[in-house]
DRENTORKOL-3810 file (N, C-alpha, C; in nm, 4 decimals):
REM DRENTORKOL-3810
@n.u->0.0847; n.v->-0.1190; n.w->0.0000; ca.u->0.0000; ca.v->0.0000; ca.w->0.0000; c.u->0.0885; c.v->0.1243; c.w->0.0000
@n.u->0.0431; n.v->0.2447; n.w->-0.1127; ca.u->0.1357; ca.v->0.3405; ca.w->-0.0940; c.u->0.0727; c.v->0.4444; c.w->0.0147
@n.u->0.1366; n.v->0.5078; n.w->0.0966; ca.u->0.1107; ca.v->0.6182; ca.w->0.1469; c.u->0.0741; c.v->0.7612; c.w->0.0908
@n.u->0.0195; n.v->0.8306; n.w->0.1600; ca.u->-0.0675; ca.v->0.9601; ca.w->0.0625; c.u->0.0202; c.v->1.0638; c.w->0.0989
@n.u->0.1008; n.v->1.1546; n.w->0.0561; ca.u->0.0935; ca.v->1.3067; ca.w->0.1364; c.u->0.0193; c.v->1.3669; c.w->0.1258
@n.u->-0.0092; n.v->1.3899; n.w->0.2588; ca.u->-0.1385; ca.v->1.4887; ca.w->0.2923; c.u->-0.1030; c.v->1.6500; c.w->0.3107
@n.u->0.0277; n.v->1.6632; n.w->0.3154; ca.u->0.0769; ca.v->1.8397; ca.w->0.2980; c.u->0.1895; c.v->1.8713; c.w->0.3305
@n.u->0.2627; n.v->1.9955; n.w->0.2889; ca.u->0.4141; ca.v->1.9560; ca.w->0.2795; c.u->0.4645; c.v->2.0276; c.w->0.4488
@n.u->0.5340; n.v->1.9675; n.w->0.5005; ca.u->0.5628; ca.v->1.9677; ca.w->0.6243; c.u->0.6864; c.v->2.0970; c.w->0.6029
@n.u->0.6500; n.v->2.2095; n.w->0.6910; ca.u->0.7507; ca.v->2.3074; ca.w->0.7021; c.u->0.7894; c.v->2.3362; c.w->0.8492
@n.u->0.9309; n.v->2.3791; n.w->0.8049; ca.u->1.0144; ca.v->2.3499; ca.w->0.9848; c.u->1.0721; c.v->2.5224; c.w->0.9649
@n.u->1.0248; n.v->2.5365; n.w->1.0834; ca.u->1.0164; ca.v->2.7300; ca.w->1.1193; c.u->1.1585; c.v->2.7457; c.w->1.2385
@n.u->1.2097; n.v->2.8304; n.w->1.2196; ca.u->1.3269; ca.v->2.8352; ca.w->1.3462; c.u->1.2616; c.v->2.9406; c.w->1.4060
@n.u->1.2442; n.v->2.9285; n.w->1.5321; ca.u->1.2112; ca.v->3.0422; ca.w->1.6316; c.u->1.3080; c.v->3.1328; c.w->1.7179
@n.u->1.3347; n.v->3.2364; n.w->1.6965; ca.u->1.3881; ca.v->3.3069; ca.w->1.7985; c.u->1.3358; c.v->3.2706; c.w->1.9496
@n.u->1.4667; n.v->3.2875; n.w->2.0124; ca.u->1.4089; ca.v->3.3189; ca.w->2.1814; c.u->1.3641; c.v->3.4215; c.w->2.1996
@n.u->1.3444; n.v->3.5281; n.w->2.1457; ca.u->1.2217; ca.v->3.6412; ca.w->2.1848; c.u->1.1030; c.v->3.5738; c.w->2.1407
@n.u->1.1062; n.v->3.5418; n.w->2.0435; ca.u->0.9604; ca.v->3.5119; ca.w->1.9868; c.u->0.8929; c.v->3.3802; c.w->2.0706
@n.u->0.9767; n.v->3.3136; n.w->2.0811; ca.u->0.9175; ca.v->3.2294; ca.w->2.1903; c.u->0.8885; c.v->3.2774; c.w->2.3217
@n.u->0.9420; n.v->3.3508; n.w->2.3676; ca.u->0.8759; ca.v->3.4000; ca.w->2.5281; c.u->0.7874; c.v->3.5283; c.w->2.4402
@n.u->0.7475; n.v->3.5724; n.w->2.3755; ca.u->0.6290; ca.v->3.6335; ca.w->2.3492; c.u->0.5228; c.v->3.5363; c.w->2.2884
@n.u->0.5637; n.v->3.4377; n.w->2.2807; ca.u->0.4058; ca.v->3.3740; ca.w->2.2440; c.u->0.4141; c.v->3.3123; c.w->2.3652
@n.u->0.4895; n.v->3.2723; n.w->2.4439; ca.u->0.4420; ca.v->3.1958; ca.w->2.5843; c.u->0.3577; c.v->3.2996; c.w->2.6936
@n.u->0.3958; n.v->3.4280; n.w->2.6815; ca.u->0.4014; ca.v->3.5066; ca.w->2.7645; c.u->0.2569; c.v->3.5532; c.w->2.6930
@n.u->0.1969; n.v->3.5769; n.w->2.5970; ca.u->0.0553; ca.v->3.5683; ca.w->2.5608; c.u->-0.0563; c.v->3.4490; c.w->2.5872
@n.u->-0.0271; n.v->3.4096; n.w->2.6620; ca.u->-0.0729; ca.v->3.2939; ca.w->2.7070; c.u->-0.1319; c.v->3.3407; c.w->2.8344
@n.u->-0.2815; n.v->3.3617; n.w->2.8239; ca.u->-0.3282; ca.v->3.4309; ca.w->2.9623; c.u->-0.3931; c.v->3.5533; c.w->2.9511
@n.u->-0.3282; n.v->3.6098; n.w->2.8251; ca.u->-0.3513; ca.v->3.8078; ca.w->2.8203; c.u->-0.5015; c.v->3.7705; c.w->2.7431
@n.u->-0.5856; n.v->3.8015; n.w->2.8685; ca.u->-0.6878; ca.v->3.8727; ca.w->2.7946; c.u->-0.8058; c.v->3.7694; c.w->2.7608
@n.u->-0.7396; n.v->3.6589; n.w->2.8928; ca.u->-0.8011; ca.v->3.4990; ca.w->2.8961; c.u->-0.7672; c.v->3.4133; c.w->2.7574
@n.u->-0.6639; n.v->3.4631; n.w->2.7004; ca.u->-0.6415; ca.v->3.3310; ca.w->2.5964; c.u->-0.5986; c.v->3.2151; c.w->2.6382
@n.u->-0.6021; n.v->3.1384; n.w->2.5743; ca.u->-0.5720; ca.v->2.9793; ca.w->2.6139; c.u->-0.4374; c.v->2.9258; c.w->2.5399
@n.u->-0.3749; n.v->2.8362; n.w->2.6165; ca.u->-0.2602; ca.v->2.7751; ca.w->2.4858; c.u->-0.3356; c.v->2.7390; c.w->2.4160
@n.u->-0.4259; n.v->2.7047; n.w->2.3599; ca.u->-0.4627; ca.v->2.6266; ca.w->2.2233; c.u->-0.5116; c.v->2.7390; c.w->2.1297
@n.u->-0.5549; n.v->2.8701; n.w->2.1841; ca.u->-0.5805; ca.v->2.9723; ca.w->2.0870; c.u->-0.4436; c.v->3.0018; c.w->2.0494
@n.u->-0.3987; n.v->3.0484; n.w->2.1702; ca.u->-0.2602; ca.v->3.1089; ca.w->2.1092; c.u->-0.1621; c.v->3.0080; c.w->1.9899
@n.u->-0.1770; n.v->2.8955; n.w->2.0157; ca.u->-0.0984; ca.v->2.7668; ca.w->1.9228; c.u->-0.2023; c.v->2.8212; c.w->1.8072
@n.u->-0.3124; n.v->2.8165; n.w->1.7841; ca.u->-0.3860; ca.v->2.8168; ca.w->1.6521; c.u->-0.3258; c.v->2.9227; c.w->1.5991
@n.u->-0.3093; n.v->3.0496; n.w->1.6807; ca.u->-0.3118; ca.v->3.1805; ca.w->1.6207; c.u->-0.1933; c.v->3.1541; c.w->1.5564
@n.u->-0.0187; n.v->3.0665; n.w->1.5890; ca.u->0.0944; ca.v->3.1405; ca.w->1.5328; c.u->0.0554; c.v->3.0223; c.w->1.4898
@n.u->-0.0331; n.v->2.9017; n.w->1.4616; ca.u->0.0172; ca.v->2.7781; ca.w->1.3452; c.u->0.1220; c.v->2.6714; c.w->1.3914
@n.u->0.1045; n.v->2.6628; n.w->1.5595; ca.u->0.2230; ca.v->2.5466; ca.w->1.6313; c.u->0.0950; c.v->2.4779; c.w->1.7171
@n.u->0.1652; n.v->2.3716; n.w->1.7752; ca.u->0.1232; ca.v->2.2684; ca.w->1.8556; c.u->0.0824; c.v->2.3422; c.w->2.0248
@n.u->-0.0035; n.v->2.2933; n.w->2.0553; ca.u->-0.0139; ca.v->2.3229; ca.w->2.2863; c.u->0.1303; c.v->2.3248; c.w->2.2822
@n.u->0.1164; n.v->2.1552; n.w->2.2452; ca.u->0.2754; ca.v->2.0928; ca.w->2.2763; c.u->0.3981; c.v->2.1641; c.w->2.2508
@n.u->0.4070; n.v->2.2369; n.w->2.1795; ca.u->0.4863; ca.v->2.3098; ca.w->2.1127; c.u->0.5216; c.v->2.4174; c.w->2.2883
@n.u->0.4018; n.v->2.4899; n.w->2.2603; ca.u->0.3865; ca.v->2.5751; ca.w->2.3857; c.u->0.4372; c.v->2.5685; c.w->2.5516
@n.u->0.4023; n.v->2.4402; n.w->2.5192; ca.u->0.4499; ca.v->2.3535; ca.w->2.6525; c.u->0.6087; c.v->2.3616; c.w->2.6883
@n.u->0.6396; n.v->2.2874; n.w->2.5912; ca.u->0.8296; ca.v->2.2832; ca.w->2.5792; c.u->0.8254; c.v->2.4524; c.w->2.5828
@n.u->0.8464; n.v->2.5104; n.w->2.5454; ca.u->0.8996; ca.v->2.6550; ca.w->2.5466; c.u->0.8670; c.v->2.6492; c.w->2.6753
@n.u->0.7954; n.v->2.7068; n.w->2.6895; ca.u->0.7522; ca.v->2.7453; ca.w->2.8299; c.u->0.8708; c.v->2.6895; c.w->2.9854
@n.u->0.8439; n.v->2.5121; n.w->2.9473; ca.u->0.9584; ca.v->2.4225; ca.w->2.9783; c.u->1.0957; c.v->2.4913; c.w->2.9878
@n.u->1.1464; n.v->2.5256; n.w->2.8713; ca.u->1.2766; ca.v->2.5624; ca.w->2.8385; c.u->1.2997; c.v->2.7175; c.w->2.8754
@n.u->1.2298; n.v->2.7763; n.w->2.9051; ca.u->1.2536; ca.v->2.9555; ca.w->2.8994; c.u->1.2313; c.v->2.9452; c.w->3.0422
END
């Protein structure tokens, strides 16, 4: 059986500012990690580790 691609997978490098400003929006104004993940186009999970790491 062949496999399908379903869409082309792109890999983003993040600054460490930009990561503690999307972690740090997390809250403003009652957003949620999962809005804020929708809004920049990353994972909770994503959110999580930063957060983790900073």
């Amino acid at each position: 059986m062949r496999g399908e691609i379903l869409g082309v997978e792109r890999r983003r490098i993040w600054r460490d500012e930009d990561k503690l400003e999307i972690v740090a929006s997390v809250g403003i104004g009652g957003a949620t990690v999962t809005q804020v993940a929708q809004r920049h186009e990353i994972t909770r999970q994503q959110i999580y580790a930063w957060r983790h790491d900073l």
